[in-house]
Backbone as a printed PyTorch tensor [residue, N CA C, xyz], in Angstrom:
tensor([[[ 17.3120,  -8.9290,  12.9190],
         [ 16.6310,  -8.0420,  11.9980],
         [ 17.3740,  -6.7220,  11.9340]],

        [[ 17.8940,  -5.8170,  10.6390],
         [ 18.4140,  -5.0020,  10.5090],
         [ 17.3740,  -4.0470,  10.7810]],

        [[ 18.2230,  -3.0570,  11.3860],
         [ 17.3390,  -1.6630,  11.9870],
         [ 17.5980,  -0.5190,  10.9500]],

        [[ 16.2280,   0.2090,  11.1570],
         [ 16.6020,   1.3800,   9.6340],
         [ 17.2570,   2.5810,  10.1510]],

        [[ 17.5170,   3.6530,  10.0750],
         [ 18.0680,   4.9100,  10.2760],
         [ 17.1210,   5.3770,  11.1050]],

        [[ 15.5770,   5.6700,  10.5310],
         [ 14.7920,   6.1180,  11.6160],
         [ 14.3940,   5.3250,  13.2820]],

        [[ 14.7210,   3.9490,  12.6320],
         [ 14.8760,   2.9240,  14.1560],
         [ 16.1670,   3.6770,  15.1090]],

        [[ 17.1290,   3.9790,  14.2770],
         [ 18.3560,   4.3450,  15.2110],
         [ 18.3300,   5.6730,  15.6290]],

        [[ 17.4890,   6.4530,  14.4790],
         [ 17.3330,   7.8810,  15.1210],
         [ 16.5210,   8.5230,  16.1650]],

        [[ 15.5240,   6.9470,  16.3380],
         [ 14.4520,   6.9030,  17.4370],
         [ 15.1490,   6.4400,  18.4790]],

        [[ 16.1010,   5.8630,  18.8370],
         [ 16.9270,   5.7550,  20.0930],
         [ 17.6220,   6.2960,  20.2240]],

        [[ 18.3350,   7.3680,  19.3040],
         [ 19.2240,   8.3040,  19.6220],
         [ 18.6870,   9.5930,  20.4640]],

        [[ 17.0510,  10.1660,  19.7760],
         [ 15.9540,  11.2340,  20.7040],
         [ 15.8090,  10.5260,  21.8980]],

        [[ 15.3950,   8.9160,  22.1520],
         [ 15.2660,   8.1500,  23.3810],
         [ 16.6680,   7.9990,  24.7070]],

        [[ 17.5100,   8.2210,  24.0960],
         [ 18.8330,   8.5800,  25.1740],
         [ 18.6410,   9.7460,  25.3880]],

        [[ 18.5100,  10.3450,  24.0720],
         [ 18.8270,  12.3330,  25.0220],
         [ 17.9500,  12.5800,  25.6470]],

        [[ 16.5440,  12.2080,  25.5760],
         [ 15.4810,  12.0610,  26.9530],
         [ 16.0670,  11.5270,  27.9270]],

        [[ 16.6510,  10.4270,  27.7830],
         [ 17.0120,   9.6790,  29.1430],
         [ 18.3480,  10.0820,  30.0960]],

        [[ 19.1900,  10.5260,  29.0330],
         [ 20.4080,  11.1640,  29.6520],
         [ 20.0900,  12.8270,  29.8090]],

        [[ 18.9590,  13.3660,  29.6650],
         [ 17.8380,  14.5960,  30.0930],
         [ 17.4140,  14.4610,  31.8440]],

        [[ 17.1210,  13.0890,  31.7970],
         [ 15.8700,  13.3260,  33.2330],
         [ 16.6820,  12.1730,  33.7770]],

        [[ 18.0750,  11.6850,  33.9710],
         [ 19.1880,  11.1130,  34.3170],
         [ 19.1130,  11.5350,  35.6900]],

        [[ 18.9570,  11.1880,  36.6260],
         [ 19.2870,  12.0370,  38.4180],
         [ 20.4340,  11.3080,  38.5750]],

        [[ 20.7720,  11.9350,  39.6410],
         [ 22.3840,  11.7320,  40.0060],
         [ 23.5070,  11.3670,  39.3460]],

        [[ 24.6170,  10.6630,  40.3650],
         [ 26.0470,  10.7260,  39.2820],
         [ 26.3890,   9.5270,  39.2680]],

        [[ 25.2910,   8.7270,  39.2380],
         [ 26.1770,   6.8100,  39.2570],
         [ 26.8820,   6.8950,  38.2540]],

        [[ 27.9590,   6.3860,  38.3910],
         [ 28.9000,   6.1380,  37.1170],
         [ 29.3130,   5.2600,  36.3440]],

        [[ 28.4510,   4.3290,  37.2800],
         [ 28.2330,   2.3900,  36.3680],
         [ 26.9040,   3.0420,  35.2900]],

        [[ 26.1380,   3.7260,  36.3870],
         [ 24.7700,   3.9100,  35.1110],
         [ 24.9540,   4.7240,  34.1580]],

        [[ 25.9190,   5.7680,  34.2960],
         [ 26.4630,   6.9390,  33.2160],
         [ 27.0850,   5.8170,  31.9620]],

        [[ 28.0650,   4.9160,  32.7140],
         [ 29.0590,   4.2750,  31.6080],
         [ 28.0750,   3.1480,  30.6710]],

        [[ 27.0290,   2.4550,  31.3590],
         [ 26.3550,   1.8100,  30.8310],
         [ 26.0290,   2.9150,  29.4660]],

        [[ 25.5050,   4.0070,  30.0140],
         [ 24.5300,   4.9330,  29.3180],
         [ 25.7460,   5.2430,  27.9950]],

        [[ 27.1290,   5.7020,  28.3290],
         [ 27.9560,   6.3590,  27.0220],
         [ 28.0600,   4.8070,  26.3740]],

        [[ 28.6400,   3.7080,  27.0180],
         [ 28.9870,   2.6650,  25.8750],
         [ 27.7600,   2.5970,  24.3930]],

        [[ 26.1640,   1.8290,  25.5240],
         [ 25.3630,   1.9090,  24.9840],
         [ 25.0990,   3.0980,  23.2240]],

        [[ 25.5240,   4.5040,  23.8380],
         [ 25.2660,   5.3110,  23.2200],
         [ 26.5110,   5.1760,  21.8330]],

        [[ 27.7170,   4.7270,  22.2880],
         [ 28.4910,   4.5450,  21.4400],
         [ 28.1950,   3.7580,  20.4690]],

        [[ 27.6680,   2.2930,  21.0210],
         [ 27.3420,   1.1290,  20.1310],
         [ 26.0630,   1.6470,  19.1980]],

        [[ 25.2760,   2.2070,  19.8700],
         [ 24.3800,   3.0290,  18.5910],
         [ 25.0640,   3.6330,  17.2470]],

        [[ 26.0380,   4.6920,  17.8660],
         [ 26.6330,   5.7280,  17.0730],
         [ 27.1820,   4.6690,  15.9150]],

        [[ 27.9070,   3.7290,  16.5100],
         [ 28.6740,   2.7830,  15.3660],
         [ 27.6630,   2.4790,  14.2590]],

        [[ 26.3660,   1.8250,  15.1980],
         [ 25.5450,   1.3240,  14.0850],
         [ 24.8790,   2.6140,  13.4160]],

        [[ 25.1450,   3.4140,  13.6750],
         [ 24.1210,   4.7220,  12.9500],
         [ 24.8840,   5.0720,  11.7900]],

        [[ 26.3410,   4.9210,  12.0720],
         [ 27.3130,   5.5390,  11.3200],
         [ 27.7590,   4.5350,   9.9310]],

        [[ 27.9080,   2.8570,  10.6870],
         [ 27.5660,   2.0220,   9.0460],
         [ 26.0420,   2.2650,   8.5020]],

        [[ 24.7380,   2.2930,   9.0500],
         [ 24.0040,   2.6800,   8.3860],
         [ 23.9170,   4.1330,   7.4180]],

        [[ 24.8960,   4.6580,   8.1950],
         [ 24.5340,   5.8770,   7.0160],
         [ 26.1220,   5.8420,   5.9440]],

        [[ 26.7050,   4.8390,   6.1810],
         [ 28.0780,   4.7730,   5.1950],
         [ 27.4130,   3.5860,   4.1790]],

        [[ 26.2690,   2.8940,   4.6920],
         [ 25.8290,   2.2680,   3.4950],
         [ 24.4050,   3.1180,   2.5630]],

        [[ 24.6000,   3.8340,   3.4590],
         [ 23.0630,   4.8980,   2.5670],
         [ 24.1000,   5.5490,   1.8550]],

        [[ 24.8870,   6.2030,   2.0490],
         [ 25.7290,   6.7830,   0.9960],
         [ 26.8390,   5.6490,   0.0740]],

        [[ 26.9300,   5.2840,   0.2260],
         [ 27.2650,   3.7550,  -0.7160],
         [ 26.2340,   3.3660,  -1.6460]],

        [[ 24.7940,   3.2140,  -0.9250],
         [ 23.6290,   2.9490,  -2.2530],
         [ 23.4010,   3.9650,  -2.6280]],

        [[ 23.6450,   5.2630,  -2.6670],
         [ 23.6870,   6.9970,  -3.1630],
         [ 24.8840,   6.7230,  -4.3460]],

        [[ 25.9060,   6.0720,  -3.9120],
         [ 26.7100,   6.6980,  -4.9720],
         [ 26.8390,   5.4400,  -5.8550]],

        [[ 26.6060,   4.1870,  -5.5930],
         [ 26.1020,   2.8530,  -6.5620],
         [ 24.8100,   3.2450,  -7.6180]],

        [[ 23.6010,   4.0050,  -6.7450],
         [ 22.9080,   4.5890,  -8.1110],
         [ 23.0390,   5.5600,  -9.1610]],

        [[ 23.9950,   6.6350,  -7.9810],
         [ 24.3840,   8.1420,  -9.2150],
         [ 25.7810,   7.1080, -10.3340]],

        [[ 26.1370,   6.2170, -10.2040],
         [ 26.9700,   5.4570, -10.6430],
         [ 26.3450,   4.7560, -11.8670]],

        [[ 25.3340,   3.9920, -11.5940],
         [ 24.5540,   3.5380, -12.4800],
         [ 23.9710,   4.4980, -13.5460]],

        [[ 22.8220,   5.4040, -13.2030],
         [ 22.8980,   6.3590, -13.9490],
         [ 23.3830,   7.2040, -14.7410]],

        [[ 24.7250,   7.2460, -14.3910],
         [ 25.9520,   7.9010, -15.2750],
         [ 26.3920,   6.7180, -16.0210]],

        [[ 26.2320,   5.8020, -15.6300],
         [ 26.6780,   4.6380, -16.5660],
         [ 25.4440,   4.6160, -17.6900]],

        [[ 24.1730,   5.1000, -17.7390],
         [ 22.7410,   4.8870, -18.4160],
         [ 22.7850,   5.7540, -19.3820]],

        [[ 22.8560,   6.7330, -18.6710],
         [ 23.3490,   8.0810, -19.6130],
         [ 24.0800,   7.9360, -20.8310]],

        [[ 25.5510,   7.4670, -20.4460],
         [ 26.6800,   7.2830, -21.7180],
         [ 26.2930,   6.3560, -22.5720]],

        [[ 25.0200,   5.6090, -21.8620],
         [ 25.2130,   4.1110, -23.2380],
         [ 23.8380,   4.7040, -24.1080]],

        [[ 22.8860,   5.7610, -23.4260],
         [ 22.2530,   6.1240, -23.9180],
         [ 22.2620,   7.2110, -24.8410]],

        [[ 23.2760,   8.0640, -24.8980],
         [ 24.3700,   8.8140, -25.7090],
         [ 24.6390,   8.1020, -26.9090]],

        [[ 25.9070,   6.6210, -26.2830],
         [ 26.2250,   6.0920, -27.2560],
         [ 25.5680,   5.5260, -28.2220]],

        [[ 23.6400,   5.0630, -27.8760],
         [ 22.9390,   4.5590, -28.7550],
         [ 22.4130,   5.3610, -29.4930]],

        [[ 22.3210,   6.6860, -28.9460],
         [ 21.5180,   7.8330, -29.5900],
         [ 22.6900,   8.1160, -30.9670]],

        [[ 23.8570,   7.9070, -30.5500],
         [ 24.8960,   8.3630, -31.6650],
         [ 24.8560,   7.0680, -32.8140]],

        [[ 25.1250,   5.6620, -32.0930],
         [ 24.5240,   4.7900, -32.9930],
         [ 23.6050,   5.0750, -34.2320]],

        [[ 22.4220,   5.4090, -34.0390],
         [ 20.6900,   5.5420, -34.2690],
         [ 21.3600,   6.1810, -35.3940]],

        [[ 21.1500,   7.6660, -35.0070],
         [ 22.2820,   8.6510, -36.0280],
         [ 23.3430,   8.0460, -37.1510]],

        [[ 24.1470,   7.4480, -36.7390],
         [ 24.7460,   7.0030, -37.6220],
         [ 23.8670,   5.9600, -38.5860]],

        [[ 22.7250,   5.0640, -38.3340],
         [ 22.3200,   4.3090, -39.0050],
         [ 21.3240,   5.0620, -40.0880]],

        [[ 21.0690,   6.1570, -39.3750],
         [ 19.6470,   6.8030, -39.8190],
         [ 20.4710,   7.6410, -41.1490]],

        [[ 21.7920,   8.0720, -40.5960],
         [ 22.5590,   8.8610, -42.5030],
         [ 23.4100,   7.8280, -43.1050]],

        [[ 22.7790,   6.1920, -42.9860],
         [ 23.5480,   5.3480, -43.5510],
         [ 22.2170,   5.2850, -44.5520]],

        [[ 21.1260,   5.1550, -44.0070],
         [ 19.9070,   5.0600, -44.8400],
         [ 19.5990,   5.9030, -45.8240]],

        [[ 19.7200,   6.8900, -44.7710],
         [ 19.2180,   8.2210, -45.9640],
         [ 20.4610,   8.6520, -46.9380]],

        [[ 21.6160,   7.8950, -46.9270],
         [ 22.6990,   7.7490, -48.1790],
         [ 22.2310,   6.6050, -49.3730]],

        [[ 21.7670,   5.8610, -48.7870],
         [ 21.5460,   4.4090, -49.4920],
         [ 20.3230,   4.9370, -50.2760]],

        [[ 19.2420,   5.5550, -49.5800],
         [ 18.0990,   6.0370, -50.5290],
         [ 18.6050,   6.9670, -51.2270]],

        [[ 19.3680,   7.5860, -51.3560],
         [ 19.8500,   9.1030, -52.2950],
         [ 20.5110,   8.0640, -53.1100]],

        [[ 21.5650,   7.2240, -52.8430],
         [ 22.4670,   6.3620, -54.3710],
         [ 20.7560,   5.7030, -55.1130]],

        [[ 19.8190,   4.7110, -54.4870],
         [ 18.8760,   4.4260, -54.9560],
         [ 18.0720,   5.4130, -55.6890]],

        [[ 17.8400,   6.8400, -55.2350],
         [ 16.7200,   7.7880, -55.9130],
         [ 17.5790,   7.6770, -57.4820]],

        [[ 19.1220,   7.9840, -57.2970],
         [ 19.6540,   8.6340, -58.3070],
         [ 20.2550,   7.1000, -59.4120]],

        [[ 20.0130,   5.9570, -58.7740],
         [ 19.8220,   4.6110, -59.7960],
         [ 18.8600,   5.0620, -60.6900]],

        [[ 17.6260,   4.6680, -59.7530],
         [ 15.8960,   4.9300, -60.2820],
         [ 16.1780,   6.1030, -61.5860]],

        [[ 16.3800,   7.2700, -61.2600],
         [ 16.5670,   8.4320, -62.1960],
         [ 17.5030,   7.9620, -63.5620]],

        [[ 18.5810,   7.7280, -63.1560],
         [ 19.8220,   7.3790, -64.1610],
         [ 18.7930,   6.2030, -65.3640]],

        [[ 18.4220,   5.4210, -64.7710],
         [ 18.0120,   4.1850, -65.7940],
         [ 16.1010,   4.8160, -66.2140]],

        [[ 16.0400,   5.7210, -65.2930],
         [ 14.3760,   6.0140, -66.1220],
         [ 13.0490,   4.8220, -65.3420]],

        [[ 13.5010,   4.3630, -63.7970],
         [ 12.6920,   3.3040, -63.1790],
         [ 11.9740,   4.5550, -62.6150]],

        [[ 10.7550,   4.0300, -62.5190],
         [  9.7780,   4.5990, -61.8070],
         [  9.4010,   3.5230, -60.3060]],

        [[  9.0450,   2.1920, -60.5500],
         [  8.6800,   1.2730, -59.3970],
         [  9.4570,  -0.3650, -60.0700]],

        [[  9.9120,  -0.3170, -58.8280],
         [ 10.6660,  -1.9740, -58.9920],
         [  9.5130,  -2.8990, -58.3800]],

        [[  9.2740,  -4.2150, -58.2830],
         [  9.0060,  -5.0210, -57.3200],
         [  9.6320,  -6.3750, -57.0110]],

        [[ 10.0620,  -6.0930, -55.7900],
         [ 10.9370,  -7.6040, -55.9250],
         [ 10.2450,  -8.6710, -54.7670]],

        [[ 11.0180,  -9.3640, -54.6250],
         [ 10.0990, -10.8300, -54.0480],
         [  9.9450,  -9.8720, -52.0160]],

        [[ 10.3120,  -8.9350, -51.6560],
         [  9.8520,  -8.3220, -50.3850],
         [  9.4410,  -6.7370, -50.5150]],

        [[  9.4910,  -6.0590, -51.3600],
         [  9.2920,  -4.9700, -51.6380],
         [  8.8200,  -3.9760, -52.8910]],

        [[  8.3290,  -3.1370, -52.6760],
         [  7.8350,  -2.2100, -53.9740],
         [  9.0730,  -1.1660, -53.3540]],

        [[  9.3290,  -1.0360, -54.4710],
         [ 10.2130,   0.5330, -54.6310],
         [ 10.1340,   1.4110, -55.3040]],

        [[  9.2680,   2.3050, -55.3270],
         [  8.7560,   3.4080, -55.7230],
         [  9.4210,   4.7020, -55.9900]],

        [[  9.7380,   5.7260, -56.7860],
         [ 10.3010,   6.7460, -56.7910],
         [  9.0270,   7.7560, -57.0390]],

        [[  9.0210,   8.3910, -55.7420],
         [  7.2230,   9.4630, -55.9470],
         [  8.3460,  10.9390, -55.7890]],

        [[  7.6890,  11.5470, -56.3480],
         [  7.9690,  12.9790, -56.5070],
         [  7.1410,  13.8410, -55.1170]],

        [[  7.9650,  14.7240, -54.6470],
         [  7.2000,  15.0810, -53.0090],
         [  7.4800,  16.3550, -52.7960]],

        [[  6.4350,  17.3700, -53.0220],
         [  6.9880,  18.4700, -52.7420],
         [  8.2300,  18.9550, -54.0660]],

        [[  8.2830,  18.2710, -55.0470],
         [  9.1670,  19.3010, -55.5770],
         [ 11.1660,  17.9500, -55.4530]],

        [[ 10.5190,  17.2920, -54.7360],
         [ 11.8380,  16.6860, -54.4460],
         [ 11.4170,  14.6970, -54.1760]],

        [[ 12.8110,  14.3310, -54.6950],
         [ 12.5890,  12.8800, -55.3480],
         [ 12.9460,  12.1720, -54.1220]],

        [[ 12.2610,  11.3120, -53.9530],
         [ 12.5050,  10.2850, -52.4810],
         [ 12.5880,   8.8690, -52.7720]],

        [[ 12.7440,   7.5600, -52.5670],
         [ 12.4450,   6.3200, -52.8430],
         [ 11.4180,   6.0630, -51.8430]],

        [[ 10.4860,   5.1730, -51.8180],
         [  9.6810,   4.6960, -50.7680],
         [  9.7190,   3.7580, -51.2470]],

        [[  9.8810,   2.7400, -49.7990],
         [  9.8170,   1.5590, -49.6440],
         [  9.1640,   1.1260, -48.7530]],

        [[  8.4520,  -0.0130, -49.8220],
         [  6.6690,  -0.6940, -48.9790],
         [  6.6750,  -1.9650, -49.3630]],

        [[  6.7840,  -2.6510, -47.7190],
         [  6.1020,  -4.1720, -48.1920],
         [  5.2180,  -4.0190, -48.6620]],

        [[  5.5140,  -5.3520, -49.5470],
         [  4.4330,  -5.6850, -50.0010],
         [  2.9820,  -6.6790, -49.3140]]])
């Protein structure tokens, strides 16, 4: 079972207690005590090289979310003054020939006056 950071940071306070109230100078029990402490450190140290690995895999992602969300927003934009070109050539059809409302087999197309200014609206039918 993988151990979390706070598992390892709870045996890291649990040595410095123990290498705290440590009596005497055995040096089998000291060396037990540094290896031990080493083999922690290792595992403390891939645990926190993979916490910063899933830190920079998400700021990664996100910057990747961002640009495509940019790029769709610029998309949108572009579709939205493809429309509102297509209704201005349509207002100024409607005008040129004297149409007021078309209806065709999916739509009414209407030319309403709004405010002073000519729009097409288009309504299923």
């Amino acid at each position: 079972m993988s151990r979390t950071l706070f598992d390892i940071s709870q045996d890291l306070h649990g040595l410095a207690d123990h290498l705290d109230n440590l009596e005497g100078d055995d040096e089998a029990q000291t060396e037990v005590v540094i290896q031990w402490f080493e083999q922690l450190g290792e595992e403390r140290d891939q645990k926190l090289d993979n916490y910063a690995a899933l830190i920079a895999d998400i700021e990664a992602r996100a910057q990747v979310r961002r640009d495509e969300a940019k790029r769709l927003v610029d998309r949108a934009r572009i579709d939205e003054n493809k429309a509102a070109l297509l209704k201005e050539r349509l207002r100024v059809f409607f005008e040129s020939h004297g149409l007021k409302t078309v209806e065709t087999s999916r739509y009414r197309l209407t030319l309403v006056q709004n405010g002073g200014n000519f729009r097409c609206s288009l309504m299923g039918l």
